[in-house]
N, C-alpha and C positions, 0 to 999 in steps of 0.2 A: 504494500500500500504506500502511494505516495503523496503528499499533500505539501503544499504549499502554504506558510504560516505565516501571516502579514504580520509585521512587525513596525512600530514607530517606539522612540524615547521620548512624546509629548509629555503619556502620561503616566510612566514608569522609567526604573531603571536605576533609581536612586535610593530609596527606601521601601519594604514592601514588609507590613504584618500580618500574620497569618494567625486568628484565630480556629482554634480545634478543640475538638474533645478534652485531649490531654494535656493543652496548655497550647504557650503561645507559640511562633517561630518566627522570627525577627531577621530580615536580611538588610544589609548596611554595605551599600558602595565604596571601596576604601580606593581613592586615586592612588598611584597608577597602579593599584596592585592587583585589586581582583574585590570580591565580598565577603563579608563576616556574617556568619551563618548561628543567630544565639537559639541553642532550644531549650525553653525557659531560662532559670536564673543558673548563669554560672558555666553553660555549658557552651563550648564554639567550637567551630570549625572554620577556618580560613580558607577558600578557595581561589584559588592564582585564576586570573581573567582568562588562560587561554582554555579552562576546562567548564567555562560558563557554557560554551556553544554546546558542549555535550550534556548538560544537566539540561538544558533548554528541548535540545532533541528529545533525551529522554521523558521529558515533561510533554512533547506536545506526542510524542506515539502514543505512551501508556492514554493521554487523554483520548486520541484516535480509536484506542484497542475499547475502551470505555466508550464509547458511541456520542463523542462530545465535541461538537461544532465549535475546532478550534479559534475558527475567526470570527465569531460571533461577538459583534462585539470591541472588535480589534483597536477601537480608536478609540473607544469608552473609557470612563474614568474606570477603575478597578472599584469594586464595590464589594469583590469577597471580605476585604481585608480594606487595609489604607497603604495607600502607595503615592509616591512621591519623587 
């Protein structure tokens, strides 16, 4: 399957929180280096920029495999969460 993911940095790309079940997930743009990735308090993971494009892929197949119209939406403010 191949699909085509419209993408803009209008209105992401800088700050993004994710409420869930088990608490929260906090991603944070660090220049030049990549994002900081907190799951809830105390916990991170660092991700160097060049491994962004595979966490992205990985995020828009699983949502494909899941029956979920990745571009829907594509230029909307983020509303799962808050993003910035």
């Amino acid at each position: 399957m191949t699909r085509v993911a419209y993408v803009t940095t209008k209105n992401t790309g800088g700050i993004l929180d994710i409420n869930g079940p088990e608490g929260q997930i906090q991603m944070r743009r660090v220049d030049p280096h990549g994002v900081v990735i907190q799951f809830g308090p105390g916990v991170q993971l660092s991700m160097h920029k060049d491994l962004l494009p595979l966490l992205g892929r990985y995020a828009f197949a699983a949502a494909l495999l899941l029956g979920v119209d990745i571009n829907k939406g594509w230029d909307d403010d983020e509303s799962f969460g808050s993003a910035s």
